[in-house]
Every structure is written in structure tokens, then in C-alpha cells.
C-alpha positions in Angstrom: 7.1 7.0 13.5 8.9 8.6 10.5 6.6 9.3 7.1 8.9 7.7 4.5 5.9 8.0 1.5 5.1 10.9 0.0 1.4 12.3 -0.8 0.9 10.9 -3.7 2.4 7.5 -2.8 0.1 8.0 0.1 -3.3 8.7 -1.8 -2.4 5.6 -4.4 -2.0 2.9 -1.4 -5.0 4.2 0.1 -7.4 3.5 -2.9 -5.6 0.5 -4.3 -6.1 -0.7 -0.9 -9.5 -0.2 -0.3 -10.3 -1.4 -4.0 -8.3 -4.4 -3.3 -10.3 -4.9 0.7 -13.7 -4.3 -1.2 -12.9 -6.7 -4.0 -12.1 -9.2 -1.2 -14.8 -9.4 1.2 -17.5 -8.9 -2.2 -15.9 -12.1 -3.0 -16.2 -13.9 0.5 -19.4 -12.2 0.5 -20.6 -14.1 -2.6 -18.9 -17.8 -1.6 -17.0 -19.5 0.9 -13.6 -17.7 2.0 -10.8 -19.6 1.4 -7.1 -18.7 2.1 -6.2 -16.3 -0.8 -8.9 -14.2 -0.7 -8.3 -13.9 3.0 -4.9 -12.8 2.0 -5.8 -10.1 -0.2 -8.2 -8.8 2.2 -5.3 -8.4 4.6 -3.2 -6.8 2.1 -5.4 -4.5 1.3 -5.6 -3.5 4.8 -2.4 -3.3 5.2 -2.0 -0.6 2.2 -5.0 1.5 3.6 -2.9 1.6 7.1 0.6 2.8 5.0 -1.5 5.2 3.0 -3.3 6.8 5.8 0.0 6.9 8.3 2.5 8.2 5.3 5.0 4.8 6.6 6.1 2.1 4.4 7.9 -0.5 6.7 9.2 -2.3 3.5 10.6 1.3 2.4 12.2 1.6 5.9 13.9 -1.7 6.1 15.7 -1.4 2.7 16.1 2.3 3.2 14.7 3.5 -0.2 13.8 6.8 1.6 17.3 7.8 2.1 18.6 7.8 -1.7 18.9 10.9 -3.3 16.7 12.0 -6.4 18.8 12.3 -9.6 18.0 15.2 -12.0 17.1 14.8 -15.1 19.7 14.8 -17.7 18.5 18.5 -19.8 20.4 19.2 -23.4 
């Protein structure tokens, strides 16, 4: 598998997702699960798993990774 995600892109998923997962199961925790909460949870889970293996499969399919970076425009 291919990283597509840099470091920092990397480091952000990871603890967006793991605020998100926390946030989640404190939540399920504290009342009955019902079906959105479940879904964040899995989101969150699946932002810590693209974080910590440097792959996006959303960035793959529409193949963000290949575009080049412009330059900035300098006066």
C-alpha cells in the first residue's frame, strides 16, 4: 500500500480521530447507543487507521495525490 497523506495530514487524522472515537463511546458510555453515535465512533476509527498507515482510500480513488503543487504567485 502506497502513503498518499503526508505527516502532517497524518498527525491531524490521527487526533481528530481519536477525539472524535473518545467523544463517541463517552457518549454511549453515558446512555443508550443509538445509530449516529455508532457512526461516529466508526469514523473516528476509520481516521485513526488513515492517520497511522499514511493512506487515504478517498484520496486514492479521486487521485488527489497525483496533482502537482502550484507555486505561489511572488511580485
Amino acid at each position: 500500500m502506497k502513503k498518499n497523506i503526508g505527516t502532517i495530514n497524518s498527525m491531524m487524522r490521527i487526533s481528530g480521530g481519536l477525539t472524535l472515537l473518545a467523544w463517541s463511546i463517552a457518549k454511549m458510555a453515558k446512555e443508550e447507543p443509538i445509530g449516529g453515535q455508532m457512526f461516529l465512533a466508526f469514523m473516528g476509527a476509520q481516521k485513526v487507521a488513515e492517520g497511522v498507515t499514511n493512506y487515504c482510500p478517498m484520496t486514492d480513488m479521486f487521485g488527489l495525490d497525483k496533482k502537482p503543487v502550484q507555486k505561489p504567485i511572488t511580485m
